[in-house]
Chimera marker file (.cmm) of the C-alpha trace (Angstrom):
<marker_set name="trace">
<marker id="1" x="118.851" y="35.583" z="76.986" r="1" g="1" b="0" radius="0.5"/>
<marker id="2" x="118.978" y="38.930" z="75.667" r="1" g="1" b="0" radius="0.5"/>
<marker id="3" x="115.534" y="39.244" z="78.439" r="1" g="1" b="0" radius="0.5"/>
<marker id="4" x="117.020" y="38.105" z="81.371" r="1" g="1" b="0" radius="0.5"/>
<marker id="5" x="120.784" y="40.524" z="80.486" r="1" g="1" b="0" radius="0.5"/>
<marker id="6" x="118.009" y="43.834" z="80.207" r="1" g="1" b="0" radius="0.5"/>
<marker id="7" x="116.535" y="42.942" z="83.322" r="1" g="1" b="0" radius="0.5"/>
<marker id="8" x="119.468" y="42.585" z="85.335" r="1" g="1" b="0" radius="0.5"/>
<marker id="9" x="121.032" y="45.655" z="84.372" r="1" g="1" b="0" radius="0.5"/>
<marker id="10" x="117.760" y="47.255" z="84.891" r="1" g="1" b="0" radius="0.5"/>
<marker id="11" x="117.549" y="45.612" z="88.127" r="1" g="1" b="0" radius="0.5"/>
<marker id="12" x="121.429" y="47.056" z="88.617" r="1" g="1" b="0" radius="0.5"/>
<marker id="13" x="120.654" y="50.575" z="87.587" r="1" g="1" b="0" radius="0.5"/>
<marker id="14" x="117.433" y="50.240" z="90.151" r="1" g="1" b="0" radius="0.5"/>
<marker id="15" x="120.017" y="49.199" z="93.248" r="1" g="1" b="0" radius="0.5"/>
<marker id="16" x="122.525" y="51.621" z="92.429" r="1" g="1" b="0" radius="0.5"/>
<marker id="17" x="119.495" y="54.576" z="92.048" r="1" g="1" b="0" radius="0.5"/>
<marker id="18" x="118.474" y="53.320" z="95.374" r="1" g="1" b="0" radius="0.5"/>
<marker id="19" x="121.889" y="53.059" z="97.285" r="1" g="1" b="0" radius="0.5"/>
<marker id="20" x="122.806" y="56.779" z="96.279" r="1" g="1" b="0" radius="0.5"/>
<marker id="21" x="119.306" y="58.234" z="97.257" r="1" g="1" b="0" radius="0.5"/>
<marker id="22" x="119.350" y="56.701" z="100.810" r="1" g="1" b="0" radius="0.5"/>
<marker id="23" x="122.920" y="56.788" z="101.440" r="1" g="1" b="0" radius="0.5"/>
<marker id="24" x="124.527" y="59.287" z="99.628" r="1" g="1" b="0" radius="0.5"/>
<marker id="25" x="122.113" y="62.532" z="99.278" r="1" g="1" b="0" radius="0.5"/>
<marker id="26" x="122.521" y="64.744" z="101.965" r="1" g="1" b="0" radius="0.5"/>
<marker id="27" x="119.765" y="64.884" z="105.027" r="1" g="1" b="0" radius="0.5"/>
<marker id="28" x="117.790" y="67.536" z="105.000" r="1" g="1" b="0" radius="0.5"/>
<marker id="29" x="117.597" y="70.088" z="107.483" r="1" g="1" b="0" radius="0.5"/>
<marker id="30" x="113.737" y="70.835" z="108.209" r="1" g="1" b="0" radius="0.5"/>
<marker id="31" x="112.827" y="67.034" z="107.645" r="1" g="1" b="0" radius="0.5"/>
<marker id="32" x="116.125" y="64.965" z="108.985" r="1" g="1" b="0" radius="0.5"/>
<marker id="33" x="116.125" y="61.658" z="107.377" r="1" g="1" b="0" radius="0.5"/>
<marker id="34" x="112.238" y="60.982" z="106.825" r="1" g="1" b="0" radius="0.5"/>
<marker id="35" x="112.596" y="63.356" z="103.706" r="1" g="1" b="0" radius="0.5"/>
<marker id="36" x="114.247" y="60.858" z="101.445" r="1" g="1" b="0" radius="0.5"/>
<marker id="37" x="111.384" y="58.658" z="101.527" r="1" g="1" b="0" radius="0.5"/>
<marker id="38" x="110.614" y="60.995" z="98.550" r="1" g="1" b="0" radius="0.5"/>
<marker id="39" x="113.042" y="59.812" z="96.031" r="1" g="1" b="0" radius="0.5"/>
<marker id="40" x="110.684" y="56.342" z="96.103" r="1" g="1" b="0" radius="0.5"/>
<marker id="41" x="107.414" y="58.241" z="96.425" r="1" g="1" b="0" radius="0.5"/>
<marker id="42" x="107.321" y="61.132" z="94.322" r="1" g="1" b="0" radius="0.5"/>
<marker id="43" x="109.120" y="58.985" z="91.175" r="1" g="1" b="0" radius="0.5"/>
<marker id="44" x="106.363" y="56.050" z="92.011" r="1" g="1" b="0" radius="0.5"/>
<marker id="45" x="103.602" y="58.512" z="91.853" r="1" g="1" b="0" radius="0.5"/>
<marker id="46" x="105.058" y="60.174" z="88.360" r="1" g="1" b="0" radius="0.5"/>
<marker id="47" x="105.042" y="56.219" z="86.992" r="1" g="1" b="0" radius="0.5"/>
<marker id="48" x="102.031" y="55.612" z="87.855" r="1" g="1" b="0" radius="0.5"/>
<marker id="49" x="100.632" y="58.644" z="86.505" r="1" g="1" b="0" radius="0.5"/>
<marker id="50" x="102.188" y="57.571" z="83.154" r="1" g="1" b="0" radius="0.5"/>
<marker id="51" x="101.164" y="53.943" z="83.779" r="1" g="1" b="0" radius="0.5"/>
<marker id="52" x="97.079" y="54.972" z="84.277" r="1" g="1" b="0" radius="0.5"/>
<marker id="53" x="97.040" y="57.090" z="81.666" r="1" g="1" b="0" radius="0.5"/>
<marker id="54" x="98.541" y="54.682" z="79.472" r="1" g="1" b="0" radius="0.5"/>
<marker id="55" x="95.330" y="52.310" z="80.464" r="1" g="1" b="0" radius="0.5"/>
<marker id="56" x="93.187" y="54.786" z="79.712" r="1" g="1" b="0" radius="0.5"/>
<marker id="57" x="94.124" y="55.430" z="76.238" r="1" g="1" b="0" radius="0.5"/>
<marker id="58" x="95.034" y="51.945" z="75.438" r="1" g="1" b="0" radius="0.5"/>
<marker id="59" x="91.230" y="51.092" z="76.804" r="1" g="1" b="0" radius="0.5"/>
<marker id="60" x="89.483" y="53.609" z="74.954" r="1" g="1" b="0" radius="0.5"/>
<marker id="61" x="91.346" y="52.261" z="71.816" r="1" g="1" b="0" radius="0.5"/>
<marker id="62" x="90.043" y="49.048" z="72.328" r="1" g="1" b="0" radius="0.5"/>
<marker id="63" x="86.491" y="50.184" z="72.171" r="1" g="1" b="0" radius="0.5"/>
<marker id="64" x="87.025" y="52.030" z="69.230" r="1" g="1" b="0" radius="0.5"/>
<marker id="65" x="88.920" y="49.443" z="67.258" r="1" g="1" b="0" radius="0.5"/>
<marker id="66" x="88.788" y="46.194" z="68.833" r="1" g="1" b="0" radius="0.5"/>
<marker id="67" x="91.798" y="44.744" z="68.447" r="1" g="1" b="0" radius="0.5"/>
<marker id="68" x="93.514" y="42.548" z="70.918" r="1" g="1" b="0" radius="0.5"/>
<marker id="69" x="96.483" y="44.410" z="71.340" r="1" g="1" b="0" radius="0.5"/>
<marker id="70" x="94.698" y="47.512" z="72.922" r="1" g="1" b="0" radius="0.5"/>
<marker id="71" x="93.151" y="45.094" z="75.531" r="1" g="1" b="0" radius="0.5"/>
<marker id="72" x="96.597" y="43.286" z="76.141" r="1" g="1" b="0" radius="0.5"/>
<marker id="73" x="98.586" y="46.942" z="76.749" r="1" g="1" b="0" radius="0.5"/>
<marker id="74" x="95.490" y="47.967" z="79.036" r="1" g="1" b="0" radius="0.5"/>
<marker id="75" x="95.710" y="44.974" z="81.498" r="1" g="1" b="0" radius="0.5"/>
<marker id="76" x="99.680" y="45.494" z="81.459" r="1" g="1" b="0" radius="0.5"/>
<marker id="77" x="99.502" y="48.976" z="82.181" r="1" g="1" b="0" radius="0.5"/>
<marker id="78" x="97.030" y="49.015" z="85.120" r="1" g="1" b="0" radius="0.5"/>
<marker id="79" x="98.993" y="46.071" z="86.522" r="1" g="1" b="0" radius="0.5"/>
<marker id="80" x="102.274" y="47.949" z="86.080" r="1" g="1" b="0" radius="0.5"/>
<marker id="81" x="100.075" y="51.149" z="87.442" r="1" g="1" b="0" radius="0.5"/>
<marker id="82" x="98.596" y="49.135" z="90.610" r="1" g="1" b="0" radius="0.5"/>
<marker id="83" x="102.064" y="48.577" z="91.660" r="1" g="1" b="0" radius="0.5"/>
<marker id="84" x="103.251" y="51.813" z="91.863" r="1" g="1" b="0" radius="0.5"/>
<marker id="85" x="100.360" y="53.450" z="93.015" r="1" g="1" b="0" radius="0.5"/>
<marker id="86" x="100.495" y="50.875" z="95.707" r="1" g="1" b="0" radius="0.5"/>
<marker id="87" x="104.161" y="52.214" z="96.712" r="1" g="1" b="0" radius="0.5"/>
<marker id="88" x="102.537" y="55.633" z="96.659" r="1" g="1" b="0" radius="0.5"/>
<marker id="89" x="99.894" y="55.086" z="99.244" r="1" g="1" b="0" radius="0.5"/>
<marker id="90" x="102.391" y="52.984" z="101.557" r="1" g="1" b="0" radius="0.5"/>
<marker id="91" x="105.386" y="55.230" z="101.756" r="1" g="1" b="0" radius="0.5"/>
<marker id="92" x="102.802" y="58.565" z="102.064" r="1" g="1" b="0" radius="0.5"/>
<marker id="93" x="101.658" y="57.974" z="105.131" r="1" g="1" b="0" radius="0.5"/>
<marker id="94" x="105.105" y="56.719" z="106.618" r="1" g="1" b="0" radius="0.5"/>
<marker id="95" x="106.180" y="60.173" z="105.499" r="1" g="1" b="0" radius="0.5"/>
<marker id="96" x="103.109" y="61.707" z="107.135" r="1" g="1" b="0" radius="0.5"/>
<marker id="97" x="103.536" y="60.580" z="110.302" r="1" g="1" b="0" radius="0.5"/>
<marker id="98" x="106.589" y="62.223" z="111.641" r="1" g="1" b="0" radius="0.5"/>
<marker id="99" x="106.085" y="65.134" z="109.515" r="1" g="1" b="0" radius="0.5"/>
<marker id="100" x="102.550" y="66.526" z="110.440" r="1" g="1" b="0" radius="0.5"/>
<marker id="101" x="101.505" y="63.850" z="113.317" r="1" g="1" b="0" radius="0.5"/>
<marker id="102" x="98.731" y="61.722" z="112.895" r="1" g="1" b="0" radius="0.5"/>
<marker id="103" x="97.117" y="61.665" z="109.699" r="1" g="1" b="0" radius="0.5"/>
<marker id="104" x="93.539" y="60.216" z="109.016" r="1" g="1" b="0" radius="0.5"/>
<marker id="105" x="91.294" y="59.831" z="106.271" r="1" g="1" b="0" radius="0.5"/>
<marker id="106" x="87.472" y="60.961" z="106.649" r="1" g="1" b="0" radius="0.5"/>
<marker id="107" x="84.823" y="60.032" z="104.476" r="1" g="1" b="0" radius="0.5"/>
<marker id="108" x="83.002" y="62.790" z="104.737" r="1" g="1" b="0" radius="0.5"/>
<marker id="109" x="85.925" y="65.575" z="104.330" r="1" g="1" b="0" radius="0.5"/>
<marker id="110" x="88.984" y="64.435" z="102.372" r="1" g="1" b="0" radius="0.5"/>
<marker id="111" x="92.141" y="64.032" z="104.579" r="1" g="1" b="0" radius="0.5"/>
<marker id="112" x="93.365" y="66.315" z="107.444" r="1" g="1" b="0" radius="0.5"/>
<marker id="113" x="96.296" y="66.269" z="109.701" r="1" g="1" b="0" radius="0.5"/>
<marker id="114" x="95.607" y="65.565" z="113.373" r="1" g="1" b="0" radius="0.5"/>
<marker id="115" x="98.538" y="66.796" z="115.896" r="1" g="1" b="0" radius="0.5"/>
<marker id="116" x="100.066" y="64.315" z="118.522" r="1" g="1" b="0" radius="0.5"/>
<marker id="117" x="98.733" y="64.845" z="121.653" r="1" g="1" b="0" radius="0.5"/>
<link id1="1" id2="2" r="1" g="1" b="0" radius="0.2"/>
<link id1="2" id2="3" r="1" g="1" b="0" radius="0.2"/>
<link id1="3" id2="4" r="1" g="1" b="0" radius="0.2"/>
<link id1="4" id2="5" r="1" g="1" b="0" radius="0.2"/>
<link id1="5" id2="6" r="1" g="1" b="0" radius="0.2"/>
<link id1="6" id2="7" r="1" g="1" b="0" radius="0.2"/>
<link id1="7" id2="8" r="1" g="1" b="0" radius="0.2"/>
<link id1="8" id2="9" r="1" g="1" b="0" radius="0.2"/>
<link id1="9" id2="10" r="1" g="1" b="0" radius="0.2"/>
<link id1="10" id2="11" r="1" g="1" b="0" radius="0.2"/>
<link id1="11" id2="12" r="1" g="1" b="0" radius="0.2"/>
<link id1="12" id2="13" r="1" g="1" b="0" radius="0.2"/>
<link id1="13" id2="14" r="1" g="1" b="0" radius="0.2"/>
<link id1="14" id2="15" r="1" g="1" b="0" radius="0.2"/>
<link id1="15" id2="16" r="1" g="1" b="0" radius="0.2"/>
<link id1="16" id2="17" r="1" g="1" b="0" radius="0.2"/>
<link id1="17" id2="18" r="1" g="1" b="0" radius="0.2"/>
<link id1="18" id2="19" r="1" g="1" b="0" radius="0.2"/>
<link id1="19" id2="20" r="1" g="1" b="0" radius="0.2"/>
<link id1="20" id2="21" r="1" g="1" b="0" radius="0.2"/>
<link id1="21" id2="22" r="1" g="1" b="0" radius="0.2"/>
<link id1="22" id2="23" r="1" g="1" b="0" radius="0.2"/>
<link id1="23" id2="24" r="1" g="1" b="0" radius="0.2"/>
<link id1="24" id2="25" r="1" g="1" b="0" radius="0.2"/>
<link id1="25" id2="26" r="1" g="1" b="0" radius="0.2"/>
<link id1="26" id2="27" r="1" g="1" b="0" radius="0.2"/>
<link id1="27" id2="28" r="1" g="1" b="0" radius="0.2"/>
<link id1="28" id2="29" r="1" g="1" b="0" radius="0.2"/>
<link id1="29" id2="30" r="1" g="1" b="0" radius="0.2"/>
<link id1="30" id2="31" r="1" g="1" b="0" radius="0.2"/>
<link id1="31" id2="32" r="1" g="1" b="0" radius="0.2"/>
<link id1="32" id2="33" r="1" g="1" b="0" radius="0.2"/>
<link id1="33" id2="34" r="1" g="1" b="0" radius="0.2"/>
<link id1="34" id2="35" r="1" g="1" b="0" radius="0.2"/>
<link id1="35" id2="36" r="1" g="1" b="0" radius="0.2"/>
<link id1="36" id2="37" r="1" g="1" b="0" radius="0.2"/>
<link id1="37" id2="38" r="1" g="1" b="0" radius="0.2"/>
<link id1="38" id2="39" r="1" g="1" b="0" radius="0.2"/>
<link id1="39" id2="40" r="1" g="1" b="0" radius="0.2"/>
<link id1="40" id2="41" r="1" g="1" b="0" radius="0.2"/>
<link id1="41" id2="42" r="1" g="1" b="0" radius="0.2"/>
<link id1="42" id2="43" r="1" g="1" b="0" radius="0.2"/>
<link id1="43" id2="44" r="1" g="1" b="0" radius="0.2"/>
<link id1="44" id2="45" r="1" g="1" b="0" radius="0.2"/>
<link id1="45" id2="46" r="1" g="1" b="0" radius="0.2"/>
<link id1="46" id2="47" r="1" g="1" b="0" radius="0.2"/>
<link id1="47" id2="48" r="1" g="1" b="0" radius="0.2"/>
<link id1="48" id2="49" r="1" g="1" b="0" radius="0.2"/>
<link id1="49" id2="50" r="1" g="1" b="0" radius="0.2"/>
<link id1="50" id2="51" r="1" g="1" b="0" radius="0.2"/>
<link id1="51" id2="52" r="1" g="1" b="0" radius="0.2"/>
<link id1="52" id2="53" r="1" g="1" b="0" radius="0.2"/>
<link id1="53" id2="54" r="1" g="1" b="0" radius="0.2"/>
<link id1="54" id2="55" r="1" g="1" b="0" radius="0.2"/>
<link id1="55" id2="56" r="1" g="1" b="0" radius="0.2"/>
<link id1="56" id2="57" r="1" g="1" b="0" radius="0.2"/>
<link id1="57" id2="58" r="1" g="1" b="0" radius="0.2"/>
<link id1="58" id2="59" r="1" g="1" b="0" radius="0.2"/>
<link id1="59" id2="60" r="1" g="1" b="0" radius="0.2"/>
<link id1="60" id2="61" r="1" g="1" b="0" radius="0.2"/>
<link id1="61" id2="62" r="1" g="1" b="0" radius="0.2"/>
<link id1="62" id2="63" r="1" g="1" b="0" radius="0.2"/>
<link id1="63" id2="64" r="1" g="1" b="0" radius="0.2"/>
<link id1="64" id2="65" r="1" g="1" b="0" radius="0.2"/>
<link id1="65" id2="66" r="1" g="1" b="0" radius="0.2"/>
<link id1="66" id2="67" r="1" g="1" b="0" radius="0.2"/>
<link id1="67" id2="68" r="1" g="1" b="0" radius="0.2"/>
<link id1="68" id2="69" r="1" g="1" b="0" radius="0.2"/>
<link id1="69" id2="70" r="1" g="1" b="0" radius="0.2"/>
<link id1="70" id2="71" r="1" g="1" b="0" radius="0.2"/>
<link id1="71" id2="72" r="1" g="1" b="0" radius="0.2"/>
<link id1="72" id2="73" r="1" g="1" b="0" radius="0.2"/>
<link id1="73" id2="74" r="1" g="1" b="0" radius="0.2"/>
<link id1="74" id2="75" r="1" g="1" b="0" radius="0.2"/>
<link id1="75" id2="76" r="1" g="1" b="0" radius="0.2"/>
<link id1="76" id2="77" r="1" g="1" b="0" radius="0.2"/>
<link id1="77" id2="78" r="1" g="1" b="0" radius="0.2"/>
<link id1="78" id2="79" r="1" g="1" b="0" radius="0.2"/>
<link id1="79" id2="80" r="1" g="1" b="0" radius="0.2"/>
<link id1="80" id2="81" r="1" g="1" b="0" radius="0.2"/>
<link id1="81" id2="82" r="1" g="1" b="0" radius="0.2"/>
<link id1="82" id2="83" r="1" g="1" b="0" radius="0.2"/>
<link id1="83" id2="84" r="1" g="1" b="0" radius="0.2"/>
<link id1="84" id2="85" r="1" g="1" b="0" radius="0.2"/>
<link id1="85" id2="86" r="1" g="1" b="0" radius="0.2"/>
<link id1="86" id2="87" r="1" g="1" b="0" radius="0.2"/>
<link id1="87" id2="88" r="1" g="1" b="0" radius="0.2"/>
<link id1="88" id2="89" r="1" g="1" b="0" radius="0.2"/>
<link id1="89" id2="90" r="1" g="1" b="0" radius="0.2"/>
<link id1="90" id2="91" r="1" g="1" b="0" radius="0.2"/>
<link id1="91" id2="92" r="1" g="1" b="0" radius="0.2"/>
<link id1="92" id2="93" r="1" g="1" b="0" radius="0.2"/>
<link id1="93" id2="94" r="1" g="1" b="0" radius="0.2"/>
<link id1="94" id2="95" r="1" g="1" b="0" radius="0.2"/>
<link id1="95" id2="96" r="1" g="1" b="0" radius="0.2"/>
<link id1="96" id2="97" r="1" g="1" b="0" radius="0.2"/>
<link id1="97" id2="98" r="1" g="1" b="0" radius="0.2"/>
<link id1="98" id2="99" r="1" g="1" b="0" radius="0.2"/>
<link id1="99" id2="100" r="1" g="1" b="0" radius="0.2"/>
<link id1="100" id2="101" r="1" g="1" b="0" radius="0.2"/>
<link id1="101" id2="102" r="1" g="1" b="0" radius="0.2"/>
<link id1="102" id2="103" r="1" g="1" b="0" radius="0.2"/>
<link id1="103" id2="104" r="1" g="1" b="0" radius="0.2"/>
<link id1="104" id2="105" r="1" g="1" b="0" radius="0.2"/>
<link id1="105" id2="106" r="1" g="1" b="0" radius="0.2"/>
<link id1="106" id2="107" r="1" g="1" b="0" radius="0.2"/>
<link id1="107" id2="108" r="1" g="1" b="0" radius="0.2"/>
<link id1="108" id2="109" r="1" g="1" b="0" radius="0.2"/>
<link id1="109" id2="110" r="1" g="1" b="0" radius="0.2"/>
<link id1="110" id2="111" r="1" g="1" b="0" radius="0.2"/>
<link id1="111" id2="112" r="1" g="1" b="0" radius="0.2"/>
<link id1="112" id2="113" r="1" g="1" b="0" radius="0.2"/>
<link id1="113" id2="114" r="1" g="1" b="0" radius="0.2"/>
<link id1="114" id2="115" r="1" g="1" b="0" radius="0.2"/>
<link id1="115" id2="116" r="1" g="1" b="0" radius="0.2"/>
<link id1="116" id2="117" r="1" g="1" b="0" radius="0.2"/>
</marker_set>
């Protein structure tokens, strides 16, 4: 019980977070409205940061020590890392867009920014 009353005020806090970034933060001048896409992307990217590097240590723990518990964190972080790094590379690009026109990934070169023509 004490699970499911930590989750739904977590889940509360999470609304509430999300109901004052998109409605109640000012718009941006340069950007209009497309700029508060960042208050999901850039916090996503930060947790997933923490998430991954969380794996990594938990993983390199395991093969040092070999206990279970290292392997059980590792699989929990890089699923709780996959999921924000997955919110990452899903609202970049609907940022992109407007902002600096098309935008295309080569293999060859990294990314660059192609204008609408």
């Amino acid at each position: 019980m004490k699970t499911i009353a930590g989750a739904f005020a977590l889940f509360l806090l999470i609304a509430v977070t999300a109901y004052l970034a998109f409605f109640y933060a000012p718009i941006e001048k340069t950007m209009g409205p497309i700029q508060k896409i960042f208050y999901l992307h850039l916090p996503s990217a930060f947790s997933s940061f923490i998430a991954l590097g969380i794996c990594f240590y938990a993983n390199l723990m395991y093969v040092f020590k070999r206990q279970p518990k290292w392997d059980w964190l590792g699989v929990s972080a890089a699923e709780v890392g996959l999921a924000f790094i997955t919110v990452v590379l899903v609202t970049g690009p609907i940022w992109a867009h407007p902002v600096w026109g098309w935008f295309i990934f080569r293999f060859a070169g990294g990314a660059r920014s192609i204008p609408n023509r």
